[in-house]
C-alpha positions as CSV (number, residue, x, y, z in Angstrom):
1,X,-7.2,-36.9,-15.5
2,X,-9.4,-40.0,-14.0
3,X,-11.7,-42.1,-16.5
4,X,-15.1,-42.0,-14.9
5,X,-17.6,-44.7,-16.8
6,X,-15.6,-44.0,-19.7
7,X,-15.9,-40.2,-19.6
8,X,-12.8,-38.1,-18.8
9,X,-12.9,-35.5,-16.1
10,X,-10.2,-33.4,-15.4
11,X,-10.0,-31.0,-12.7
12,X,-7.8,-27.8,-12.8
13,X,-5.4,-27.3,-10.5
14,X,-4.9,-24.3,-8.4
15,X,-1.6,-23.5,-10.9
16,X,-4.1,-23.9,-13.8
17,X,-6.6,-21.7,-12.6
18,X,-4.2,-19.1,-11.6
19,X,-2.1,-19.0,-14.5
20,X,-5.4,-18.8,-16.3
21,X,-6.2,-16.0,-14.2
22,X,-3.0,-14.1,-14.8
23,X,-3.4,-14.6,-18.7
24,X,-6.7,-13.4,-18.6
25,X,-5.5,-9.7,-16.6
26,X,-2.3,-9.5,-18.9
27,X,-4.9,-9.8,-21.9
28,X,-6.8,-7.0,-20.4
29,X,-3.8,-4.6,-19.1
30,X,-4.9,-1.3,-21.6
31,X,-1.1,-0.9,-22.3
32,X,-0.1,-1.2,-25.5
33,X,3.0,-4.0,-26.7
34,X,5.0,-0.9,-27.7
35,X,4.4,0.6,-24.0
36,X,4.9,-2.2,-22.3
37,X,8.2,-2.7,-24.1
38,X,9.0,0.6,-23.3
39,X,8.7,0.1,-20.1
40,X,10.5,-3.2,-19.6
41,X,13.5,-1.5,-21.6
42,X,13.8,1.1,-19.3
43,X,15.0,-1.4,-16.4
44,X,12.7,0.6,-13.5
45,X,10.7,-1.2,-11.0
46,X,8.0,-1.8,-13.1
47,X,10.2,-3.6,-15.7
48,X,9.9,-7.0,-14.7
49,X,5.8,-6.8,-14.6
50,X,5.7,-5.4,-17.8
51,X,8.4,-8.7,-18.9
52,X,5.4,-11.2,-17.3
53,X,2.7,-9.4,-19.3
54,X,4.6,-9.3,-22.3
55,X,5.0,-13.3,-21.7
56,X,1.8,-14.2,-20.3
57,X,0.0,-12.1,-23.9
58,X,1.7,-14.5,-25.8
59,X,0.7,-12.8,-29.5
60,X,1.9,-13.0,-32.4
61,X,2.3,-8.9,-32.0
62,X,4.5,-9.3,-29.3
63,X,6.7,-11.9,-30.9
64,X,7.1,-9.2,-34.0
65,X,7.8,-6.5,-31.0
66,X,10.7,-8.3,-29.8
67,X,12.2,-10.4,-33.0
């Protein structure tokens, strides 16, 4: 962040807008938490993507999934 005339201005960072980008397609994946637990149960090669969507929702629908 840098104080310009006593404003702050902050500029994202290419991690920032790509994180933001992945939270934004793992919002809109059409599978549903108990599908995409499912699938990350079952160990295949999709598991680990279905993990990073799982993550990257963040919900308190996922944290009830998996607690």
């Amino acid at each position: 962040m840098t104080r310009e005339g006593g404003a702050v201005n902050k500029q994202l960072t290419r991690y920032e807008v790509t994180l933001a980008q992945r939270i934004e397609a793992a919002r809109l994946d059409p599978r549903s938490v108990a599908e995409l637990l499912s699938i990350a149960l079952a160990d295949g090669e999709d598991a680990d993507e279905a993990v990073n969507i799982l993550h990257l929702r963040g919900t308190r629908e996922v944290l009830d999934a998996v607690t």
